[in-house]
N, C-alpha and C positions, 0 to 999 in steps of 0.2 A: 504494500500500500504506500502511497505517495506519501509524503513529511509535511505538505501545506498544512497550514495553522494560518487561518486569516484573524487579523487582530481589530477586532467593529468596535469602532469608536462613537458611542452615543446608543444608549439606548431608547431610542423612541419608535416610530411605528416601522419604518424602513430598515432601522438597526436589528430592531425584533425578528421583522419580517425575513433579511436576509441569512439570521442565526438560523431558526427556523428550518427554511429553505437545505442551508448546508447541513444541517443534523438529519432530514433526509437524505440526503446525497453522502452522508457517512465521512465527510469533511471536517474537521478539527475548527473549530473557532473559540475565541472569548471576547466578551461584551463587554465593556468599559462606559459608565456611566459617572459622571460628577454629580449628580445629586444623591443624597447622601442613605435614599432609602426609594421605595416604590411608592411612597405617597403623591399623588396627582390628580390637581381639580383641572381637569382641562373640559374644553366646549366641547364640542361636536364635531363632526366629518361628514362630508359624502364622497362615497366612492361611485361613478356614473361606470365611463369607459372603460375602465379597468379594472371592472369587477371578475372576467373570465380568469385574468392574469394572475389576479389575485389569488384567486382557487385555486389556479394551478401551484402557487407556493405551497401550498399549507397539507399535511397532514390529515387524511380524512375525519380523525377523533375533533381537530380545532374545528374544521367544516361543518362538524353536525353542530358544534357550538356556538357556530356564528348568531343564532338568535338571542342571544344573551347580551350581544354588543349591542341593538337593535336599540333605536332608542323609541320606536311603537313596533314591539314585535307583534300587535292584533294586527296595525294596519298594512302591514309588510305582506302578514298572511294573505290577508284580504286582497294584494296584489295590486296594491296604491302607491304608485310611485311619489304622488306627488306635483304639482302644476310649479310652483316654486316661481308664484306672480311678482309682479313689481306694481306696487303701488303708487298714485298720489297721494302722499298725505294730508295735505288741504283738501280735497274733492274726498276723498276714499277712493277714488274710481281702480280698478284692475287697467292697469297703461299698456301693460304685458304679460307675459307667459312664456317662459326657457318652454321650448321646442321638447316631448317628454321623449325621456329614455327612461330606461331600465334602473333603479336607484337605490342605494341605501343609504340610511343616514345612521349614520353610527355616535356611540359614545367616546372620545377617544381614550377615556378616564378607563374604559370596560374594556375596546380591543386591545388596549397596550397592555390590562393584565391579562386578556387570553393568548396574546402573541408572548406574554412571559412561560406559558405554560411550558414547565419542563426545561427552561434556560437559566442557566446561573450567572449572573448580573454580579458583576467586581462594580462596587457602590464606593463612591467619593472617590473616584481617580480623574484627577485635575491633569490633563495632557499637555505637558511641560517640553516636550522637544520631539522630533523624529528623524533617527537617524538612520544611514544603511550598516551593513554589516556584513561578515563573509556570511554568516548564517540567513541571510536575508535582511529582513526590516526591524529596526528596533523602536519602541512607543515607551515613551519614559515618562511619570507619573512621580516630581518629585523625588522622593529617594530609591524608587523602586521599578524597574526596568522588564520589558517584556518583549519577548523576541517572535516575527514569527513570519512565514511566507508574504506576507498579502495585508496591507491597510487600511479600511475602507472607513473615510469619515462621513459618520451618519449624523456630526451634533449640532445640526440645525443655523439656524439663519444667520447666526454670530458667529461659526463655527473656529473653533481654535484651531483644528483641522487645515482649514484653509488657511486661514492666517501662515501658520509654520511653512505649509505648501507653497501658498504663494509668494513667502517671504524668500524661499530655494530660487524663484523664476525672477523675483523683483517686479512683482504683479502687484498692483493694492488691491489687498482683502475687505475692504470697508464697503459695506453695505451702504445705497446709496438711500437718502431720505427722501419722502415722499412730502408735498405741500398738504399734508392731509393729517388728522387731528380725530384719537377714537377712545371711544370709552365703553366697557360693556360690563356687565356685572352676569351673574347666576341668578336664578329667582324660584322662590317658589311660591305660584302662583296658585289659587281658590281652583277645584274644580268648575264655579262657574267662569271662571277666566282662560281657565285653560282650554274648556268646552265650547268657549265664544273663540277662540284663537285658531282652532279647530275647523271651523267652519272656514276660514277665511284658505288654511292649507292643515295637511297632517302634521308636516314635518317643520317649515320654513317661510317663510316670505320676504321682500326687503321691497324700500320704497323713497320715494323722494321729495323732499318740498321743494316746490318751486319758486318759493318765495327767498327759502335764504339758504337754498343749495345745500343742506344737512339732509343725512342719510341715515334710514331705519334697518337693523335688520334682527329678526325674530325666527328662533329654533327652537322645537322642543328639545330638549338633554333626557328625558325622561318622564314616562306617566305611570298612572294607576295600575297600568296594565302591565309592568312589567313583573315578574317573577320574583325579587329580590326587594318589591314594595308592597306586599299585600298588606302591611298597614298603615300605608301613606295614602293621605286623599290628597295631595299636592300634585300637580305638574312641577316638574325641574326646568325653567327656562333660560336661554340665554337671550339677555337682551344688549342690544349694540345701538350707540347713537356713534354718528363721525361729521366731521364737517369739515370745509376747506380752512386752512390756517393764511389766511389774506386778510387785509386792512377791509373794513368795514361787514363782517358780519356779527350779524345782530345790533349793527349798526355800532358796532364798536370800532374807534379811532385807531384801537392798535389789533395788530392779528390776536387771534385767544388762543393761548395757548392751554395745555391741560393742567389743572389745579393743582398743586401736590397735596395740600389734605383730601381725605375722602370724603367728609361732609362736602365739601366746594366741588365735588367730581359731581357729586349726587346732584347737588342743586345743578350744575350746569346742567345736567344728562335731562332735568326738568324744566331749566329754563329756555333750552334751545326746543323740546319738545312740549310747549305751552298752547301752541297754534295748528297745531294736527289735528284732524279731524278724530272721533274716538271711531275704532275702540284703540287705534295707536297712540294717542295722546295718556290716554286711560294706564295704558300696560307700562309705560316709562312714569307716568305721574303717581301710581300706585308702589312703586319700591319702595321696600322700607328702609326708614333710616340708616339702619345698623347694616343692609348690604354693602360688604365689600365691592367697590367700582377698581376695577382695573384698567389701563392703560396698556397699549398695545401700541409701539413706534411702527406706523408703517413704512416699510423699506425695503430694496429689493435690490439683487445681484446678478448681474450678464455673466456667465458665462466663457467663455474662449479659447480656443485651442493654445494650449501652451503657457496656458492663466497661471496653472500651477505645475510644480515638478512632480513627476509622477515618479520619478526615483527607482527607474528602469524599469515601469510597469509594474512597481508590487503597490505602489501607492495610488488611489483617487480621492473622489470625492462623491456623495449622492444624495438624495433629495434637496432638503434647505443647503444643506452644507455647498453645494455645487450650484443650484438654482434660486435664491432667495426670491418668492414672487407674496403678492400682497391677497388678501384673502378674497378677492373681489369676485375671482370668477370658481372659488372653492375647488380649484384642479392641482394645489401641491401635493396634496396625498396620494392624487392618483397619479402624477409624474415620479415622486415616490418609490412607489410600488415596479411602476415599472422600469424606473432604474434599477430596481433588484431583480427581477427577470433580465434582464439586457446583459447588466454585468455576469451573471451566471453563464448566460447563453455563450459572453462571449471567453469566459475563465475559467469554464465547465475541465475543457480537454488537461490544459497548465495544470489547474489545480490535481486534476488526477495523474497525473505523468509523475514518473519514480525522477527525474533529474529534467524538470523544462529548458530550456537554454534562454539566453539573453535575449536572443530575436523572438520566440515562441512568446515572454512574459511580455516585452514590449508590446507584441501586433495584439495580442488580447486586451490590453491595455487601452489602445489608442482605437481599435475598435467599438470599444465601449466610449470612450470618451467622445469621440466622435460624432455618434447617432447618439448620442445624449444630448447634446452640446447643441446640434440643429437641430434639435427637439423642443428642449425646451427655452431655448432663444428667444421661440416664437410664443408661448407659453407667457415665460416674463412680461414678452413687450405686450401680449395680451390684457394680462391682470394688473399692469400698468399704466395701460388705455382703461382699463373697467374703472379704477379708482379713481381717477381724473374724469371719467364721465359721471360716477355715482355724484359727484360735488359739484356740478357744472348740469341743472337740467335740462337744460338748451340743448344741451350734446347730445341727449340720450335720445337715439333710433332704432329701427330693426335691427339694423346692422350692428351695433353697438355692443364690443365684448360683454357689458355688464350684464344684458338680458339674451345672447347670442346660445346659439345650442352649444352644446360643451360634447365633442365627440375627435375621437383621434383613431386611425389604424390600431387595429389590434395588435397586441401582439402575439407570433407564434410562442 
């Protein structure tokens, strides 16, 4: 049997995902996480396009479990994808409707711990340098050093990953900032609130004022109906206010930037949503005080061939870590994913090979980086376009990434 030992740097959905993946394929790896345990409030997901690819990762035992991730496994049953409209907030009017596909809306708090299943997670390792070696690759963590075939950085949009990477090529690793400004919280909403929220979509909706260019957007995280809340009558919701960071909104002299206390998150989160029609006015003006408001920089990273050193093919990068894009058109997860099919497809042969050569690591390398790279290129500039239009409602047409259909080639 071959000596690769691939060293996944980050564990989150992609991280998981790829572990996963090689523990089928009977591949040596270990998972390197900086946060210091498995605790995580995260929002939601949808997987559209790349739900087949998905399946093909995983293990038939996680696949019967996927309805546990669900965040309405009734309605999933029921075979509701979901309309996933765009609102006016001043009228209520329905402006749009994403073109339907096939859809699931996940928890991402629930897949990352079913994508844990059966993977042992090295928790608080802070990725301090990468070097090569005659043995391969080495990931240094502080005082403590790990050697191994193959380095794949899975940790996300700030990635330290890249950073080292790119710092090898003298690329700038710095995510770039968006003129855009978000605040969202967690809630849990009354079953008649959740039951009125309902009506409008299963899953999701988002919408826009035209008066002062701030942007809604509403998911369920969870209902009544899942398995692991038969005694909650709550809906778990996430709710998202965002608005352009430019002189004169809400008719204020200087740009608004985001508060740092969380009472001042809260009130803005209600005072930019005062003149919305209900029941959207309703669901932002109804939090409660003591919800935690969170802050989310948006900001986003191109891509390039040559961006970073790949350190003779043992080293990349994938999801955030490689493509930093903004949540607008909800497709990171599923570029994601499919950078862990791609990368296998194309390091499947190397990894199993008793002795790869220098040329064999390289071409699987740049193969992968490659049809990644013009993939999601287009991706970024996408949900880059989506979030400049979500803020701007003048912009927003059929064509318009933010309400456009969300579909790509499959992949084998």
């Amino acid at each position: 049997m071959a000596n690769s030992h691939v060293l996944i740097i980050g564990g989150g959905i992609a991280g998981l995902l790829l572990a996963q993946a090689l523990k089928r394929e009977g591949i040596a790896f270990t998972v390197f996480e900086r946060d210091p345990d498995a605790y995580f409030r995260g929002w939601g997901l949808t997987l559209h396009w790349v739900l087949d690819t998905f399946l093909s990762l995983l293990p038939q035992h996680l696949i019967d479990r996927i309805p546990e991730t669900l965040v309405d496994p009734v309605a999933a049953a029921r075979g509701e994808n979901g309309r996933f409209p765009f609102f006016d907030l001043q009228s209520g009017e329905t402006r749009w409707v994403v073109p339907p596909t096939k859809r699931l809306r996940m928890s991402r708090e629930k897949l990352r711990r079913l994508l844990m299943d059966g993977i042992d997670v090295q928790w608080s390792k802070e990725l301090t340098a990468i070097t090569e070696s005659p043995d391969g690759i080495e990931a240094h963590f502080g005082e403590t050093t790990h050697t191994g075939s193959h380095l794949v950085g899975c940790d996300g949009g700030r990635s330290k990953t890249r950073q080292l990477l790119c710092t090898a090529s003298g690329y700038d690793a710095r995510s770039q900032p968006l003129p855009v400004r978000l605040l969202g919280a967690s809630v849990a909403c009354s079953v008649s609130v959740g039951q009125r929220m309902q009506q409008l979509d299963p899953y999701f909706f988002q919408g826009g004022d035209p008066q002062t260019n701030s942007f809604h957007f509403f998911s369920f995280l969870d209902t009544p109906a899942n398995n692991d809340r038969e005694e909650s009558d709550t809906f778990d919701c996430q709710i998202i206010v965002s608005w352009p960071y430019r002189k004169g909104f809400l008719d204020r002299d200087e740009a608004t930037e985001v508060p740092v206390g969380n009472a001042e998150r809260l009130r803005l989160m209600k005072a930019i949503s005062r003149d919305w029609t209900s029941p959207f006015r309703d669901v932002v003006q109804c939090i409660p005080e003591e919800t935690q408001v969170q802050s989310i920089r948006l900001e986003d990273w191109m891509p390039e061939m040559g961006a970073w050193s790949h350190m003779g093919g043992r080293a990349t990068l994938m999801s955030d870590a490689a493509h930093a894009m903004t949540m607008y058109r909800g497709e990171a997860a599923n570029h994601g994913i499919t950078d862990v099919r791609r990368w296998l497809n194309a390091h499947l042969e190397v990894l199993k090979a008793q002795e790869p050569g220098k040329e064999a690591l390289a071409t699987a390398c740049s193969s992968y980086e490659q049809e990644m790279i013009e993939r999601t290129r287009v991706a970024v500039l996408a949900s880059r376009q989506a979030c400049l239009d979500a803020h701007d409602y003048s912009r927003i047409s059929d064509t318009s990434p933010l309400v456009s259909r969300r579909a790509i080639v499959a992949v084998p």
